[in-house]
N, C-alpha and C positions, 0 to 999 in steps of 0.2 A: 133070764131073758130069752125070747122066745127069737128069731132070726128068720124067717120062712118069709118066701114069696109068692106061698100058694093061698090060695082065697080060702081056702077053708081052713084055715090055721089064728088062731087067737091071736092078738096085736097086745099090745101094753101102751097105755098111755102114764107119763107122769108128768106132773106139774112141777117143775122148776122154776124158783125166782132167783132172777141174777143180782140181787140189790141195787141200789139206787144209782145205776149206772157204769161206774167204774169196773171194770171184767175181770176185777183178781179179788172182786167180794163173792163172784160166785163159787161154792161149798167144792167140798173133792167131790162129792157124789153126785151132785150137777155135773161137774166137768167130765168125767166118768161117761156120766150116759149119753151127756153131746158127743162122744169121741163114738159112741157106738149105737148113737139111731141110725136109723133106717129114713126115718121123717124127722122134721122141725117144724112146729111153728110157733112163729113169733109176733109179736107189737113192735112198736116204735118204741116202746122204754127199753126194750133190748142193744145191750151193745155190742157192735156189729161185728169185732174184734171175738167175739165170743162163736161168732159161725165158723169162723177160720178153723176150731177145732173140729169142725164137723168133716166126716169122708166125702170125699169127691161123688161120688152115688147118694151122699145123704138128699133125700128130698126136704127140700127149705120152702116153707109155705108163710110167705108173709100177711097178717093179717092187718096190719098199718093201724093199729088200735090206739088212739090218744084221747086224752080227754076232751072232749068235744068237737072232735071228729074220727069217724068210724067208717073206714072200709068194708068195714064184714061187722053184721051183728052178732052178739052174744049168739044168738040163734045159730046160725051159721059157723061162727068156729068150733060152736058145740058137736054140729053135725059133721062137719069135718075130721074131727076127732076122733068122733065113731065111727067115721068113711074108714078112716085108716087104719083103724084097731080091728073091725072086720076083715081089713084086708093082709091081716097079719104082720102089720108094718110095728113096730117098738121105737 
Protein backbone atom coordinates (compact mmCIF):
# COMPACT_ATOMS: atom_id res chain seq x y z
CA UNK A 1 0.00 0.00 0.00
CA UNK A 2 1.03 3.10 -1.12
CA UNK A 3 0.84 6.19 1.91
CA UNK A 4 1.97 9.58 0.11
CA UNK A 5 0.23 12.87 0.02
CA UNK A 6 1.90 14.07 -2.95
CA UNK A 7 -0.28 14.41 -6.10
CA UNK A 8 1.87 12.75 -8.29
CA UNK A 9 1.98 9.45 -6.43
CA UNK A 10 -0.53 6.38 -7.41
CA UNK A 11 -3.59 5.91 -4.84
CA UNK A 12 -5.26 2.32 -4.42
CA UNK A 13 -8.69 2.01 -4.43
CA UNK A 14 -10.51 -1.35 -2.98
CA UNK A 15 -13.90 -2.28 -2.69
CA UNK A 16 -15.04 -3.55 0.60
CA UNK A 17 -18.35 -5.13 1.49
CA UNK A 18 -19.24 -4.96 5.21
CA UNK A 19 -22.23 -7.57 4.81
CA UNK A 20 -25.58 -7.13 5.64
CA UNK A 21 -25.17 -4.74 8.19
CA UNK A 22 -24.11 -6.19 11.52
CA UNK A 23 -19.97 -4.82 11.80
CA UNK A 24 -18.39 -8.05 13.00
CA UNK A 25 -19.38 -9.76 9.43
CA UNK A 26 -16.93 -7.58 8.03
CA UNK A 27 -13.64 -9.86 6.72
CA UNK A 28 -10.05 -9.35 8.62
CA UNK A 29 -8.89 -7.85 5.36
CA UNK A 30 -11.76 -5.28 5.23
CA UNK A 31 -11.01 -4.37 8.81
CA UNK A 32 -7.21 -4.14 8.07
CA UNK A 33 -7.49 -1.56 5.40
CA UNK A 34 -10.36 0.68 7.20
CA UNK A 35 -7.60 0.93 10.15
CA UNK A 36 -5.27 2.24 7.36
CA UNK A 37 -6.88 4.39 4.68
CA UNK A 38 -6.23 7.45 4.07
CA UNK A 39 -9.99 8.00 2.43
CA UNK A 40 -13.40 6.20 3.04
CA UNK A 41 -16.36 6.17 1.22
CA UNK A 42 -19.43 4.98 2.05
CA UNK A 43 -23.50 4.44 1.55
CA UNK A 44 -26.00 4.08 4.02
CA UNK A 45 -25.95 0.17 4.02
CA UNK A 46 -22.60 0.73 5.92
CA UNK A 47 -22.50 0.40 9.54
CA UNK A 48 -21.39 3.30 11.21
CA UNK A 49 -19.73 1.47 14.18
CA UNK A 50 -17.32 0.30 11.37
CA UNK A 51 -15.84 4.12 10.86
CA UNK A 52 -14.75 4.17 14.50
CA UNK A 53 -12.00 1.85 13.21
CA UNK A 54 -10.83 4.52 10.79
CA UNK A 55 -7.66 7.13 11.99
CA UNK A 56 -8.56 10.38 13.11
CA UNK A 57 -7.03 12.00 9.58
CA UNK A 58 -8.94 9.31 7.66
CA UNK A 59 -10.99 11.32 5.13
CA UNK A 60 -14.71 9.75 5.34
CA UNK A 61 -16.70 10.69 2.23
CA UNK A 62 -20.38 9.76 2.56
CA UNK A 63 -22.17 9.02 -0.52
CA UNK A 64 -25.78 8.41 1.21
CA UNK A 65 -26.43 5.60 -1.59
CA UNK A 66 -29.93 3.58 -0.75
CA UNK A 67 -32.15 2.16 -2.85
CA UNK A 68 -34.28 4.69 -4.30
CA UNK A 69 -32.63 7.43 -3.11
CA UNK A 70 -29.32 8.68 -4.26
CA UNK A 71 -27.06 11.53 -2.97
CA UNK A 72 -24.29 11.09 -5.53
CA UNK A 73 -24.84 9.12 -8.81
CA UNK A 74 -23.04 6.05 -9.73
CA UNK A 75 -21.22 8.66 -12.01
CA UNK A 76 -20.09 10.67 -9.35
CA UNK A 77 -18.80 8.16 -6.82
CA UNK A 78 -17.03 6.72 -9.74
CA UNK A 79 -15.19 10.04 -10.22
CA UNK A 80 -14.63 10.49 -6.86
CA UNK A 81 -12.72 7.42 -6.57
CA UNK A 82 -10.53 8.27 -9.15
CA UNK A 83 -10.26 12.16 -7.66
CA UNK A 84 -8.49 10.13 -4.82
CA UNK A 85 -6.49 7.59 -6.39
CA UNK A 86 -4.92 10.38 -8.39
CA UNK A 87 -4.41 11.95 -5.61
CA UNK A 88 -2.47 9.38 -4.03
CA UNK A 89 -4.89 8.82 -1.27
CA UNK A 90 -5.40 4.46 -0.44
Amino acid sequence: MIKSSHSTSKGFVWLVGAGPGAADLITLRGLKLLKEAEAVVYDELANRELLSHCTPTCELHSVGKRAGSHSASQGEINSLLVSLAKAGRS
